[in-house]
PyMOL Python script that loads the backbone (N, CA, C, O; Angstrom):
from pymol import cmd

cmd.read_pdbstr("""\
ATOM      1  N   UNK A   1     120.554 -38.066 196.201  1.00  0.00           N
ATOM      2  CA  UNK A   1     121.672 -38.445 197.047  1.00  0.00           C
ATOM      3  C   UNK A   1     122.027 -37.342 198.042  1.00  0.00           C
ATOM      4  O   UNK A   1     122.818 -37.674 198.925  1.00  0.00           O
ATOM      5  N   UNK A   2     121.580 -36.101 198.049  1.00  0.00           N
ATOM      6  CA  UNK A   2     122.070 -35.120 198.576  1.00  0.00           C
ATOM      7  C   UNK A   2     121.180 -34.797 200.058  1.00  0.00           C
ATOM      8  O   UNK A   2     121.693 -34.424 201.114  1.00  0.00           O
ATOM      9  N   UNK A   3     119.546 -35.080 199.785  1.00  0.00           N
ATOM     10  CA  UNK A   3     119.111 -35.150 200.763  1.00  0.00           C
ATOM     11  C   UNK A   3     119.424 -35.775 202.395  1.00  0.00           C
ATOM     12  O   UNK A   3     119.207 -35.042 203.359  1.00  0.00           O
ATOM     13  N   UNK A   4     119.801 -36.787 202.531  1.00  0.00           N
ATOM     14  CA  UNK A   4     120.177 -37.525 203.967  1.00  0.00           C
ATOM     15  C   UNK A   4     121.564 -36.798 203.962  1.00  0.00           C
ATOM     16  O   UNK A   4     122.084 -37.020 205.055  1.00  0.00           O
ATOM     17  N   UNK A   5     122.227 -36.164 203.326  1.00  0.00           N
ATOM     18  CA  UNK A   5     123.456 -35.137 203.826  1.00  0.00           C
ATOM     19  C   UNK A   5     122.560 -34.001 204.250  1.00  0.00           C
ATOM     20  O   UNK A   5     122.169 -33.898 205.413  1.00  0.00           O
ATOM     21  N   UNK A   6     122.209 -33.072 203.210  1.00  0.00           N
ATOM     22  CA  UNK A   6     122.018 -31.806 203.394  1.00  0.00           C
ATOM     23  C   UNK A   6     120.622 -32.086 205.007  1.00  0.00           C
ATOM     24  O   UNK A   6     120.681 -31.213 205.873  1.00  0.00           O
ATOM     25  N   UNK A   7     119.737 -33.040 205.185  1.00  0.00           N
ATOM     26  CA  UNK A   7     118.555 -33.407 206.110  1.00  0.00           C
ATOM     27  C   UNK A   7     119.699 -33.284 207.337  1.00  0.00           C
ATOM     28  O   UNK A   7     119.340 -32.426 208.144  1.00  0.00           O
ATOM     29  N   UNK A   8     121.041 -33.941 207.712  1.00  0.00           N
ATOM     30  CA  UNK A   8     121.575 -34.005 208.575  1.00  0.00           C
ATOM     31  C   UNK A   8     122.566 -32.900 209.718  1.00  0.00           C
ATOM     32  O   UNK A   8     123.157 -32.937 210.797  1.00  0.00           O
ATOM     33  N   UNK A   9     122.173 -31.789 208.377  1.00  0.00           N
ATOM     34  CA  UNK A   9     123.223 -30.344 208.763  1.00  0.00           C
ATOM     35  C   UNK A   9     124.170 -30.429 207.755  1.00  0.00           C
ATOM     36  O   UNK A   9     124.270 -29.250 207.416  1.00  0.00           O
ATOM     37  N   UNK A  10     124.949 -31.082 207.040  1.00  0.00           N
ATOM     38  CA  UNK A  10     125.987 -30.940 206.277  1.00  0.00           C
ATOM     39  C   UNK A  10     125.639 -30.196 205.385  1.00  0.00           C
ATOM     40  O   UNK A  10     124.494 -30.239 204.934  1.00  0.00           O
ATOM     41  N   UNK A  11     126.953 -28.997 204.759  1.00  0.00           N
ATOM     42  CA  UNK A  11     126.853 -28.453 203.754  1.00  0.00           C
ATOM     43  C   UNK A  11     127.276 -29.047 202.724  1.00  0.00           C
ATOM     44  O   UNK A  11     128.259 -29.784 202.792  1.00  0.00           O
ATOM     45  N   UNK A  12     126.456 -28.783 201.320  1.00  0.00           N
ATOM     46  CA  UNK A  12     126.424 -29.705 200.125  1.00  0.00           C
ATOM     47  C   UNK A  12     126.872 -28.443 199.027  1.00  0.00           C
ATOM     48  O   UNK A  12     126.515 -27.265 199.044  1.00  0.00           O
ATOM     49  N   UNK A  13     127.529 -28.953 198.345  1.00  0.00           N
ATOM     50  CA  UNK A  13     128.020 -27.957 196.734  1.00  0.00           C
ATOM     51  C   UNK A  13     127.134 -28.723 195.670  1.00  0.00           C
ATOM     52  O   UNK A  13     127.361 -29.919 195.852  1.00  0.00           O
ATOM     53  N   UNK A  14     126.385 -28.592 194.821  1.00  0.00           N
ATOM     54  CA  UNK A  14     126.048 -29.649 193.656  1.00  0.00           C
ATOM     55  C   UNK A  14     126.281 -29.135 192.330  1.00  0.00           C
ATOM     56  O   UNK A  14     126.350 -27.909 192.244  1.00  0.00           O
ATOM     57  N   UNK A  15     126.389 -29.678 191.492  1.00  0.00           N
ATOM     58  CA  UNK A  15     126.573 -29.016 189.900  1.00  0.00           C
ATOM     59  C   UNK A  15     125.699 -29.824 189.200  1.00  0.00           C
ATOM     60  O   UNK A  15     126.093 -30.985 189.310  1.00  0.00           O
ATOM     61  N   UNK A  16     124.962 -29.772 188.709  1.00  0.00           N
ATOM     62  CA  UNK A  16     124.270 -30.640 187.403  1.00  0.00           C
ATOM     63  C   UNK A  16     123.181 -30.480 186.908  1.00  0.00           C
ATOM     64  O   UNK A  16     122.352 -30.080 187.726  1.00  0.00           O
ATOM     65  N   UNK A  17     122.700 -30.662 185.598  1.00  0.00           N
ATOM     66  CA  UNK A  17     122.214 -30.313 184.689  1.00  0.00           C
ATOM     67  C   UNK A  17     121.147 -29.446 184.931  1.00  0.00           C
ATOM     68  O   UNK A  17     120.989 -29.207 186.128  1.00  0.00           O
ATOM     69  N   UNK A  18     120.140 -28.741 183.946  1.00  0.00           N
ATOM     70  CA  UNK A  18     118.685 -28.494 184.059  1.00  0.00           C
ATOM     71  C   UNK A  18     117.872 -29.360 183.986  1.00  0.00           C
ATOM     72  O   UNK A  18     117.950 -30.154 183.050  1.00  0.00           O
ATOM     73  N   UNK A  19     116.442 -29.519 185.325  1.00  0.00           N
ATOM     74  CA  UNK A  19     116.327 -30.072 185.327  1.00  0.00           C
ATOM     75  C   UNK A  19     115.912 -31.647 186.283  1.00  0.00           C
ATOM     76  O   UNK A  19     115.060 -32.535 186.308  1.00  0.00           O
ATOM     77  N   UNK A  20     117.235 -31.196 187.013  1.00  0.00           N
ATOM     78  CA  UNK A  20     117.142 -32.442 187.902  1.00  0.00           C
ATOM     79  C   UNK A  20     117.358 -32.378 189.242  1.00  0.00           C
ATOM     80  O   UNK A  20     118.189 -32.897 189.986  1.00  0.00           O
ATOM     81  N   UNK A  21     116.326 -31.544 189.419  1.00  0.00           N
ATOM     82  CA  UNK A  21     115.925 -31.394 190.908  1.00  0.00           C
ATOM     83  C   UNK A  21     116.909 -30.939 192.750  1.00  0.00           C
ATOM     84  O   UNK A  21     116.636 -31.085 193.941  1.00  0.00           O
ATOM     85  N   UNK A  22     118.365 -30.221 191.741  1.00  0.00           N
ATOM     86  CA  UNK A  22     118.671 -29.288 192.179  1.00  0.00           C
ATOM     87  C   UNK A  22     117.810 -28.422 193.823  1.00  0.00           C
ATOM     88  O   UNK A  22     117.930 -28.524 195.044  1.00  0.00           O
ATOM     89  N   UNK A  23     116.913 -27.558 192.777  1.00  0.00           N
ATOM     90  CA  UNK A  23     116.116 -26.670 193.616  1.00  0.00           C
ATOM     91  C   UNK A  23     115.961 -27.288 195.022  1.00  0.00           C
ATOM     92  O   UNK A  23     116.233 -26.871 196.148  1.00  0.00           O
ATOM     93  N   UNK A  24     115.197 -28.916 194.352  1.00  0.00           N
ATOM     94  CA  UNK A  24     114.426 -29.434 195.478  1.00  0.00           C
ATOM     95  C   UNK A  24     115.078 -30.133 196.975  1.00  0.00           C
ATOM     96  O   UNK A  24     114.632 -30.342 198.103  1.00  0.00           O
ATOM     97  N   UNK A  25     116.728 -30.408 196.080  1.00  0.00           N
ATOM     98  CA  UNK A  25     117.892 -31.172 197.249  1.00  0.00           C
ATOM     99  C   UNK A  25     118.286 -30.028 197.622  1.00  0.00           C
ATOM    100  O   UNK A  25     119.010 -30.153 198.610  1.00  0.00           O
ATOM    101  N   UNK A  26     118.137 -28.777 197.252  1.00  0.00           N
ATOM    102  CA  UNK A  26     118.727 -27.656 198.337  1.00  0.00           C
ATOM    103  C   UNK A  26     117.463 -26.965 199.384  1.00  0.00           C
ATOM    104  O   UNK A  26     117.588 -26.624 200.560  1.00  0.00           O
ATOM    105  N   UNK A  27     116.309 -26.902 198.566  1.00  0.00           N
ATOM    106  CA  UNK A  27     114.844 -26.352 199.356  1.00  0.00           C
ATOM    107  C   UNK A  27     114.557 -26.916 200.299  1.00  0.00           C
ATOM    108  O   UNK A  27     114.473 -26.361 201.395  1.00  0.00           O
ATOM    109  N   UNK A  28     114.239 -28.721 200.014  1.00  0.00           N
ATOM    110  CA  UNK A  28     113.293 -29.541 201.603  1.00  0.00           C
ATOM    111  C   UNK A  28     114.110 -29.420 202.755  1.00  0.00           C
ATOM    112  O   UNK A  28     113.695 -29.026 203.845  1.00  0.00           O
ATOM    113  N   UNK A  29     115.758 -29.905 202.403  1.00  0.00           N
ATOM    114  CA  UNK A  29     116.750 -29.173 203.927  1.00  0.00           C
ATOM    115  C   UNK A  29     116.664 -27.725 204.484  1.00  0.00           C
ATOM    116  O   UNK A  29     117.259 -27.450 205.526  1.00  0.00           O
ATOM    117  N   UNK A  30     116.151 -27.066 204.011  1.00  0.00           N
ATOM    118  CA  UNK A  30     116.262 -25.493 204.319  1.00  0.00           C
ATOM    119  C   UNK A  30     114.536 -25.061 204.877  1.00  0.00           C
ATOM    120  O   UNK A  30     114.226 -24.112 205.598  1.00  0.00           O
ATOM    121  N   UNK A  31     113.639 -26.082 204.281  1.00  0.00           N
ATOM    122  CA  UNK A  31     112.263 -25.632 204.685  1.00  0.00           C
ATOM    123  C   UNK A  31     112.467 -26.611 206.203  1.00  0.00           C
ATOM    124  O   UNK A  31     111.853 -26.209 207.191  1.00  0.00           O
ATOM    125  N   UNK A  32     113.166 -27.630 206.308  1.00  0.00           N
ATOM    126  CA  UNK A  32     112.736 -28.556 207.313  1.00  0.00           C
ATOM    127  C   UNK A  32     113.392 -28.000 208.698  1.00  0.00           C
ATOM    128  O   UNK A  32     113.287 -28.457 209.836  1.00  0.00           O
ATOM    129  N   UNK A  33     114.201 -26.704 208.158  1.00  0.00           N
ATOM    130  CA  UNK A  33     115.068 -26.419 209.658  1.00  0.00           C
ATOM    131  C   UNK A  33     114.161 -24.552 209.349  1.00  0.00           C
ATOM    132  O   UNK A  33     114.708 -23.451 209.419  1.00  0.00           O
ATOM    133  N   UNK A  34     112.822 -24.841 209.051  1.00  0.00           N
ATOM    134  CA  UNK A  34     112.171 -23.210 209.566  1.00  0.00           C
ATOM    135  C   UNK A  34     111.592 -23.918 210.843  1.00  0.00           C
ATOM    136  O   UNK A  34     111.467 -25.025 211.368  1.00  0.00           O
ATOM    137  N   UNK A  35     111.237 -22.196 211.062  1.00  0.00           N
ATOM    138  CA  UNK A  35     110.675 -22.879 212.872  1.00  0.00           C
ATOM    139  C   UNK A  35     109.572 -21.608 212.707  1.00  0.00           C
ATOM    140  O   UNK A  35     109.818 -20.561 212.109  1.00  0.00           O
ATOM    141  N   UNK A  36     108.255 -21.956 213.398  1.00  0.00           N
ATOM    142  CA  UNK A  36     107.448 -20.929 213.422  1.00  0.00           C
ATOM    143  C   UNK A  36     106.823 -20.659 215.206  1.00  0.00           C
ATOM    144  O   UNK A  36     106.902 -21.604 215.991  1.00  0.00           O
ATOM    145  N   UNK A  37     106.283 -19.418 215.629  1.00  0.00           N
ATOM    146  CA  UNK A  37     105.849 -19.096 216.959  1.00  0.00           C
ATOM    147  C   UNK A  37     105.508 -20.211 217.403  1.00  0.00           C
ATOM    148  O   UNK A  37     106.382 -20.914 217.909  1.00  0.00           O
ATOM    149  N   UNK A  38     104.478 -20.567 217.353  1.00  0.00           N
ATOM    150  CA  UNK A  38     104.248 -22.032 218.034  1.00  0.00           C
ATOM    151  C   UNK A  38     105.164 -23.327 218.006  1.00  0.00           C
ATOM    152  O   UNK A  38     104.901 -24.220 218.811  1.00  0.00           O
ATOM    153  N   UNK A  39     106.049 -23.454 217.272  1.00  0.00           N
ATOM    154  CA  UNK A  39     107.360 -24.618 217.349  1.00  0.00           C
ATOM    155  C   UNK A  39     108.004 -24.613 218.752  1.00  0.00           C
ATOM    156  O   UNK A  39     107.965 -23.502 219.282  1.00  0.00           O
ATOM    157  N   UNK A  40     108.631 -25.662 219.537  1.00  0.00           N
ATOM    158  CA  UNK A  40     109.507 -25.426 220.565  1.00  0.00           C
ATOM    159  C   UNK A  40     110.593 -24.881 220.389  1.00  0.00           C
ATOM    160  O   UNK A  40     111.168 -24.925 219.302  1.00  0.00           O
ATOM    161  N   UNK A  41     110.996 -24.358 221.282  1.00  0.00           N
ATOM    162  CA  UNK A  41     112.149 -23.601 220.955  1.00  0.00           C
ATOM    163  C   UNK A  41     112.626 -22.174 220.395  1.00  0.00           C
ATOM    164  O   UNK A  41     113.769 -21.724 220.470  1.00  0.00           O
ATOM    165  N   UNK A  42     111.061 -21.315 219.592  1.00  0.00           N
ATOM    166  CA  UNK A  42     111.140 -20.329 219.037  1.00  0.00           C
ATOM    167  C   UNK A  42     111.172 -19.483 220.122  1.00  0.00           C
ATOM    168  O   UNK A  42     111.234 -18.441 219.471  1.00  0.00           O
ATOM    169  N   UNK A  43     111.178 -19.104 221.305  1.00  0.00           N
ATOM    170  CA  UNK A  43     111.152 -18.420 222.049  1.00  0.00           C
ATOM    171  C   UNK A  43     112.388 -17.780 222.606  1.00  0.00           C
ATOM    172  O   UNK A  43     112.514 -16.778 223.310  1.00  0.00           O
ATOM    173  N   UNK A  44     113.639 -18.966 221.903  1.00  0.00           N
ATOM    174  CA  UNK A  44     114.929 -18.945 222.568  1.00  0.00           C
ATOM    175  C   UNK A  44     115.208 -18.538 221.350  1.00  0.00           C
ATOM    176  O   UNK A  44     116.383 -18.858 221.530  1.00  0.00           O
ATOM    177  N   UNK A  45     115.217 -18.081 220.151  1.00  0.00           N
ATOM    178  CA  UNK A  45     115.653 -17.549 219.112  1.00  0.00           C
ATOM    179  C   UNK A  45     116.007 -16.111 219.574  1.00  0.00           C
ATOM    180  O   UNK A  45     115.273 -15.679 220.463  1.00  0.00           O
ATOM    181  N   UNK A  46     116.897 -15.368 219.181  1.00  0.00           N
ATOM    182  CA  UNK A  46     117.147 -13.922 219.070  1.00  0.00           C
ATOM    183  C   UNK A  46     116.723 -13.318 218.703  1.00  0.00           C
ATOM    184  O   UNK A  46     116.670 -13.659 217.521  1.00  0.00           O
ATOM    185  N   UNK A  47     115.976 -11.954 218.877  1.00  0.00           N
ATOM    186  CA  UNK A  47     115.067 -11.074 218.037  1.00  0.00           C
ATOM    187  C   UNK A  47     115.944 -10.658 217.084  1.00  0.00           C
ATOM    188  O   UNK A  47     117.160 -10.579 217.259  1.00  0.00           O
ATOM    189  N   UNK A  48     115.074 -10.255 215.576  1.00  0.00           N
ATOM    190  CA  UNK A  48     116.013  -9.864 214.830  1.00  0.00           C
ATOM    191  C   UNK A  48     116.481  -8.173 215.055  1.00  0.00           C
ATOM    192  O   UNK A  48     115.992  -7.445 215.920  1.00  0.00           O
ATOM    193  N   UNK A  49     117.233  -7.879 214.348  1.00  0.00           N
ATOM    194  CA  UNK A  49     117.855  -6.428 214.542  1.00  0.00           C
ATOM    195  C   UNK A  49     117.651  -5.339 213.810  1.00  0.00           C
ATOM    196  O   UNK A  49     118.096  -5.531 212.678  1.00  0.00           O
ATOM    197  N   UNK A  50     117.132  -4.166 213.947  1.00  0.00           N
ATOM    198  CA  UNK A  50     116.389  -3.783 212.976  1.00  0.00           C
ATOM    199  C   UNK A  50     117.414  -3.112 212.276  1.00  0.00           C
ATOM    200  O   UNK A  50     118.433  -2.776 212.880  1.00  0.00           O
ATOM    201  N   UNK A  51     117.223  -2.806 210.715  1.00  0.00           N
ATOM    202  CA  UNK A  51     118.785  -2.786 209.616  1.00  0.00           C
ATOM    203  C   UNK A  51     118.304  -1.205 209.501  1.00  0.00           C
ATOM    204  O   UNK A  51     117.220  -0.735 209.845  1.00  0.00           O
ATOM    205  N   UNK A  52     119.384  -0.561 208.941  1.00  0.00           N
ATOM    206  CA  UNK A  52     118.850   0.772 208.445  1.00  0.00           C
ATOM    207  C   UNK A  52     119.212   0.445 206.987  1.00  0.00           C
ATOM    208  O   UNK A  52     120.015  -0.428 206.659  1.00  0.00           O
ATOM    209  N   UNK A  53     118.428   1.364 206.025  1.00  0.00           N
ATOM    210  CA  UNK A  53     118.145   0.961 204.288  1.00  0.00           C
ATOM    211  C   UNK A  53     119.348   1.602 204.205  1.00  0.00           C
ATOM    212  O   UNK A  53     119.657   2.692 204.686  1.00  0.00           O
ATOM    213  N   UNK A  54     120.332   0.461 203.230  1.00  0.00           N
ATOM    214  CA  UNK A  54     121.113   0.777 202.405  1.00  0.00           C
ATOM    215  C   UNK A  54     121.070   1.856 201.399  1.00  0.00           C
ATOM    216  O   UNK A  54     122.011   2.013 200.621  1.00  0.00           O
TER     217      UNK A  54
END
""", "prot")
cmd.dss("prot")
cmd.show_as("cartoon", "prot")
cmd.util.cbc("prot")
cmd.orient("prot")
């Protein structure tokens, strides 16, 4: 049930058991919004910033 929310941009909270696919209603929304060099649009992304070690 969480997928066509979380697929759409909405943020989702879930609670429930071990088991039941959790991982997977929070993972496929989060893999489906990566973008790689060749994707449109990666060019307009911001370079990242380089951190100094904590």
């Amino acid at each position: 049930m969480t997928l066509p929310v979380a697929l759409s941009g909405h943020d989702i909270i879930g609670q429930a058991k071990t088991g039941t696919g959790k991982t997977l209603g929070f993972g496929i929304p989060a893999l489906q919004r990566v973008i790689g060099p060749d994707d449109a649009g990666y060019a307009l992304l911001p370079a990242p910033a380089p951190r100094r070690p904590s």
